[in-house]
N, C-alpha and C positions, 0 to 999 in steps of 0.2 A: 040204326038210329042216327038219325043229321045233328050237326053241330047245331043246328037252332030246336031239335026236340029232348035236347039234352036240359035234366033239371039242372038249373040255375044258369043255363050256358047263357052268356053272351048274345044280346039282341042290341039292335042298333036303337040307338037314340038311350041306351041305358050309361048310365053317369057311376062309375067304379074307382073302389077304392083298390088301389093297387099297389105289389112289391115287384119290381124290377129288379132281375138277376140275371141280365146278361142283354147284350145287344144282336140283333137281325143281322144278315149278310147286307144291308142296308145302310146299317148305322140306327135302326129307330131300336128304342129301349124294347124289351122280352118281359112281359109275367107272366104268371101263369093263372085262369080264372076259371074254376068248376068244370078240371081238364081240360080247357081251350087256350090255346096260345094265343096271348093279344099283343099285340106292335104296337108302339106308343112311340112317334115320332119326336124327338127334343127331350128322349126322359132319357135317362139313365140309369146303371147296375146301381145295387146299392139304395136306390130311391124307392122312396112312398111316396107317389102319387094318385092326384085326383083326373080320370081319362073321361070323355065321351064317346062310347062305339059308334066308330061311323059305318062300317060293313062290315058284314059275317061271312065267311067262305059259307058256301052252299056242299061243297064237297069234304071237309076235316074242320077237325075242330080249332079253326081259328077265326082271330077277328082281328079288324085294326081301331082304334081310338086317338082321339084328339086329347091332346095335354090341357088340361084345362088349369091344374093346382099344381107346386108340389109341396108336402106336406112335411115328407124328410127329403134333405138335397143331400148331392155327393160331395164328400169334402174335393171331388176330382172334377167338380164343376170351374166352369171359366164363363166370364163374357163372350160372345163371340164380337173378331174382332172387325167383322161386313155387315155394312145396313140390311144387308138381302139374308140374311140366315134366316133361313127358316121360309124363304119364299123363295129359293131359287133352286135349290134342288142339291147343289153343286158341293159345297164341302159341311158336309151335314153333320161332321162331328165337332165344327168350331168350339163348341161350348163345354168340352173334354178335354182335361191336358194332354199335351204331346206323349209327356210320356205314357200316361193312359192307355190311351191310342195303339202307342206301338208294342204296350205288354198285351193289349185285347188281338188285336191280330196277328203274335206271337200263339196267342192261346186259340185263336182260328185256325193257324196252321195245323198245331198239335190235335185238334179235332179232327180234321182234316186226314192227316196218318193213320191215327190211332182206328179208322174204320178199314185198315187193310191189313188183314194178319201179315202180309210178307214184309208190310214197313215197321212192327212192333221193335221197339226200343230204338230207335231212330229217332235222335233229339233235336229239338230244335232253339237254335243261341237266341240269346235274349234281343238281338236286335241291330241295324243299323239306323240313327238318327239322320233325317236332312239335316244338313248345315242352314238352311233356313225352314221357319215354319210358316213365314207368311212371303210372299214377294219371290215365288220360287218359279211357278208357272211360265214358260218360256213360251207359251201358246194360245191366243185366245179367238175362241170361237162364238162369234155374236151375232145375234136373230136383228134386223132391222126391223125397226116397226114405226108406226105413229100412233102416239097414246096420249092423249088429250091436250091438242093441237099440239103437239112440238115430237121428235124426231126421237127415238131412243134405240142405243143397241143392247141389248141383253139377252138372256135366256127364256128356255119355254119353260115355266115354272113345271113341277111334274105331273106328271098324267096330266096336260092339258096345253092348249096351245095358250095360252096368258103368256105375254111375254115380260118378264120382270126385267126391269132398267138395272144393270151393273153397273151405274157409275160408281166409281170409290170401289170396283175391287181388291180387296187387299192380297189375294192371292197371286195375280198378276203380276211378271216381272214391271220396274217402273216405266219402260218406257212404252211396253204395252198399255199399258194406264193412261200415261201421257196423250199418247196418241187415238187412242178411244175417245178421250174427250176433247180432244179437237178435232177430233169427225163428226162428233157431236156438233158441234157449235156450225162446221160448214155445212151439215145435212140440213141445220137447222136454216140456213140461208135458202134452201132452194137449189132446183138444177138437177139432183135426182130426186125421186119420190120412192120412199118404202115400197116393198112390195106388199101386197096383200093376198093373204092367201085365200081370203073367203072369195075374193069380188076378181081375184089375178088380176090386178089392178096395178102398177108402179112398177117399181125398174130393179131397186137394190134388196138381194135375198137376205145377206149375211156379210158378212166383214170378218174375214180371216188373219188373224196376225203374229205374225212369228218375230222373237227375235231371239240374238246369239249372245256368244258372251259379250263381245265388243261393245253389246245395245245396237246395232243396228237391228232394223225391223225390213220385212219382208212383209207386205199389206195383198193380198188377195180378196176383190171385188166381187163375190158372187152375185149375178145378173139372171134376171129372167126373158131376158132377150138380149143379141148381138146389135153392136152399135146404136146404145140406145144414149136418147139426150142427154148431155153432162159429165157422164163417165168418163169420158176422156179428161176433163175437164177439169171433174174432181181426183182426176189422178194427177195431172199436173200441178193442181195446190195444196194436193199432199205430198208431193216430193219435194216442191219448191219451195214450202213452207217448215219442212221437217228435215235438215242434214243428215237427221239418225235414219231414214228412209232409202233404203237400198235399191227396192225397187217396189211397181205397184204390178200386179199382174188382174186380168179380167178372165173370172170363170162363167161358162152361161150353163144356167141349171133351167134348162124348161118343163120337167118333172114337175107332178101335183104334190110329190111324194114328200118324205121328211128328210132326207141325203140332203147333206149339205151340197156338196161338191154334184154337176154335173157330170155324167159317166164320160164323155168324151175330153179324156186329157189331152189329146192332140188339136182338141179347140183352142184349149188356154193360149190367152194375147198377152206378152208383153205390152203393157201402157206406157209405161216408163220406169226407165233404169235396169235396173237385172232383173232375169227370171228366177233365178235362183238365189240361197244365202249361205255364206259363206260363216260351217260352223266350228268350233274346236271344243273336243271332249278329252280333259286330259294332254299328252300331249298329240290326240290322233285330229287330223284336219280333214271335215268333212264337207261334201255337199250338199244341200239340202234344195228339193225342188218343190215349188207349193204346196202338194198337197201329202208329202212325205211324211211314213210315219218317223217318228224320232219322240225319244220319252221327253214327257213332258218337265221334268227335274234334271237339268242335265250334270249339275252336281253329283244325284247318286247316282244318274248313269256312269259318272265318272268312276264310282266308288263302285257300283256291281261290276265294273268292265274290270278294273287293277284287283279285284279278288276273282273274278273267273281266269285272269292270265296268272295270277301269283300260286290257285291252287291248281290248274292242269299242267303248270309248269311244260312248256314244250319244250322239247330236246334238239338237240341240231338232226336233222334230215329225218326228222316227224310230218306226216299231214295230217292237217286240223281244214276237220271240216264245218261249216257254220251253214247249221240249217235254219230256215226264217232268218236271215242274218239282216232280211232291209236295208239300209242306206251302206252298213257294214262298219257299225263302228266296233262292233265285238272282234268281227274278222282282223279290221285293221290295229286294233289294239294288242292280239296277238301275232300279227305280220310281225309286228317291230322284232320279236325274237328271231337270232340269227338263223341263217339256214333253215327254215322249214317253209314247207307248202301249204298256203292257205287257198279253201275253196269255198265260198260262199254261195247258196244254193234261196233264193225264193221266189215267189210268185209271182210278184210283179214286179214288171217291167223297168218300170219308171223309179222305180225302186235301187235295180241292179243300174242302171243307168246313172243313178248319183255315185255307187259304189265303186263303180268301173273306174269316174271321174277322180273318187275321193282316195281312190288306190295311186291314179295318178300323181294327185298332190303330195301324199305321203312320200310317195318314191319307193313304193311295195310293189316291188315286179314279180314277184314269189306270188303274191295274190290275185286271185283272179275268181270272177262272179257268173253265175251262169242263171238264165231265168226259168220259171217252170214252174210244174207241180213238186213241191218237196221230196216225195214219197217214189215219184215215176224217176227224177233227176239222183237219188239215190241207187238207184238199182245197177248207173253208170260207175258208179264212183270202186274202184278194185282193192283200195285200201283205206283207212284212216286209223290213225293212232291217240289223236282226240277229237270227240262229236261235241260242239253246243249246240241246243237247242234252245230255240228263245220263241218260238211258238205265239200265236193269237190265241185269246181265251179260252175258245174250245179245245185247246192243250196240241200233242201232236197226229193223233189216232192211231192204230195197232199198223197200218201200212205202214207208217214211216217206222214205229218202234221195230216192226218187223224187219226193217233193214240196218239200222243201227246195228239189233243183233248181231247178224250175219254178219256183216265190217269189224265184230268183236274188237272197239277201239278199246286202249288200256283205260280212260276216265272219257266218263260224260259229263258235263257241265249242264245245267238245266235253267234256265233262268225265266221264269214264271209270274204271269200277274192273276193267277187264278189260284185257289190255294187246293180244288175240287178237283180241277183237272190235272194241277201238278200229282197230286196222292196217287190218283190212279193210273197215271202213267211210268211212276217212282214204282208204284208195287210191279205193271209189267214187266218194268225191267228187273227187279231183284227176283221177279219169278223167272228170270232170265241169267242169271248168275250174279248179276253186278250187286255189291254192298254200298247202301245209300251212307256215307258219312255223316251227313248230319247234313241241316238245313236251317239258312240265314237270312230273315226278312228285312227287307230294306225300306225306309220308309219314303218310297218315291212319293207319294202322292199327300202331305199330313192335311189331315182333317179330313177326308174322307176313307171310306170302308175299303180303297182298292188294298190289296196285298202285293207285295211283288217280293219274289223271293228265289234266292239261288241254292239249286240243292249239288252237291258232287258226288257222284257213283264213279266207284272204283270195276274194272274188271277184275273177275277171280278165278 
């Protein structure tokens, strides 16, 4: 029987009175309706509301609905505090308190465990808070368009190219902000044109913008052709005009596709001033190159980095080795401990390339960065006494777990933004001998559903 020939299930265009008792890996509010799971976008646990189905899975019993009332609120409800909630996609729990937030993705972890008999009774702490909940975002990534007649940079609203204007992000570090909207105002002058993705039409893809603790910004151009009219132009009246402006750099993305970033990084032009920005997490000093990953909170980066060195604790003449270690601030934040050998192991290039740099700045001659496939670059390594793993999404796969094994280091450090993939890679290893200690979410990202979480396994 299909979820639409189910008595009383859920058809679209039907108007429901609903109870809400928990939230989606999404952030939209959970009920439950004559056995169908319905997602109610903007609602929350605890509420009675009034929804409209707007589509029915064709394959399980669920559907999604539009908020239309709500009848009973949560006392855990807030204003949110962006003009764009609710059209941009972006931090979709504004209207939940923080603290909320960080007990519901405490209880996502613990879901997350409790499905793998080898992790049972493995706790999980109540939580680490950012130090900020709004103005935290050290990174912004904006769609250029034209949207009835004048110039706007924002987001692709979801599921759909609609590009929703972000001015007045409150997420945003300030001078991120700042600086948005005096690109605004020069786009608004003329000299480049939007791109357009229907008609590939106009010059400017996206507008990348990083900055550090100092506030300096690092501004990346993505273009849909090389040397095109203005861009130089408008990079010189964004450095000229902005002191906080480090440098401007020009990506050319000639893809139809949705990638931000053109694939060829050896294109990237210096326009003016630096290509890269100069950042400090803690007391570790890093490099960052355009289009580098680096967490977007760099406060609790600071806070997950001084609890992954305070609980592997390394010893003099230990090697720690750092898988997906990216730019390497995890690496070089346990460099600082005397006498040991640090190895930092990822995939991209450009990546180990800041690291290499950002070893030098430290003055970490003990550490040293290698590029490659994780998994194949393990197979070299003859010893290690502690592993971090700080892994992409799809967590690290049984290749790499399977070398970790072998290297039988005394603690692994796991540091996680998926809560699915960290569980299943936590139980290979405890099906491996290690005991998981427990596990600590951090709230990198507040107001939205990401989780990011440090777990420590002991060898036994």
């Amino acid at each position: 029987m299909t979820s639409t020939s189910r008595p009383g299930a859920p058809r679209e265009g039907d108007a429901l009175a609903l109870a809400c008792d928990d939230l989606d890996d999404e952030g939209a509010g959970l009920a439950t309706h004559a056995g169908a799971r319905v997602h109610v976008a903007a609602a929350l646990p605890g509420e009675r509301v009034v929804a409209t189905v707007t589509h029915v899975s064709s394959h399980r019993p669920e559907a999604w609905a539009r908020l239309d009332a709500i009848e009973q609120g949560s006392p855990d409800r807030r204003a949110p505090a962006c003009a764009a909630f609710g059209s941009c996609g972006g931090c979709v729990l504004q209207h939940l308190d923080v603290g909320a937030q960080l007990a519901w993705k405490r209880e996502r972890l613990g879901r997350a465990l409790a499905r793998h008999a080898a992790l049972a009774g493995v706790a999980v702490d109540a939580g680490v808070p950012s130090p900020r909940a709004l103005g935290y975002r050290n990174r912004s990534k904006l769609v250029c368009a034209a949207q009835g007649g004048r110039v706007v940079l924002g987001a692709f609203a979801p599921r759909s190219h609609d590009v929703v204007d972000l001015s007045g992000c409150r997420v945003a570090e300030a001078p991120l902000e700042a600086l948005a909207a005096s690109l605004r105002v020069l786009l608004g002058e003329g000299g480049v044109a939007p791109y357009d993705e229907r008609t590939f039409a106009g010059t400017l893809r996206h507008v990348v913008l990083r900055a550090n603790r100092a506030g300096e910004v690092l501004a990346v151009l993505v273009v849909a052709r090389p040397d095109a009219p203005g861009v130089a132009a408008l990079a010189r009246r964004l450095r000229g005009e902005h002191p906080e402006v480090a440098g401007v750099v020009e990506n050319v993305n000639r893809t139809r596709g949705n990638a931000i970033f053109g694939a060829d990084e050896g294109a990237d032009r210096v326009l003016e001033g630096a290509g890269t920005l100069a950042e400090q997490v803690g007391d570790v000093r890093l490099r960052l190159s355009p289009r580098a990953f680096f967490q977007a909170n760099r406060e609790v980066a600071a806070l997950a980095y001084a609890a992954i060195a305070r609980q592997v604790a390394p010893r003099p003449g230990e090697r720690v080795v750092d898988a997906y270690c990216g730019v390497g601030g995890i690496a070089l934040t346990l460099a600082r401990a005397a006498e040991i050998d640090v190895l930092g192991l990822e995939e991209h290039a450009a990546a180990i390339a800041d690291a290499t740099a950002s070893a030098a700045l430290n003055g970490a001659g003990r550490a040293r960065f290698v590029a490659g496939d994780v998994a194949v670059r393990l197979r070299d390594v003859p010893r290690a006494d502690v592993v971090v793993l700080n892994p992409p999404r799809k967590g690290c796969g049984p290749a790499v777990l399977l070398e970790v094994a072998r290297l039988r280091p005394r603690v692994v450090a796991y540091l996680s933004c998926d809560p699915d993939t960290l569980a299943r890679d936590l139980a290979a290893l405890a099906e491996r001998g290690y005991r998981v200690r427990g596990v600590t979410p951090f709230d990198m990202l507040p107001h939205t559903p990401h989780v990011e979480a440090l777990a420590v396994a002991d060898g036994v």
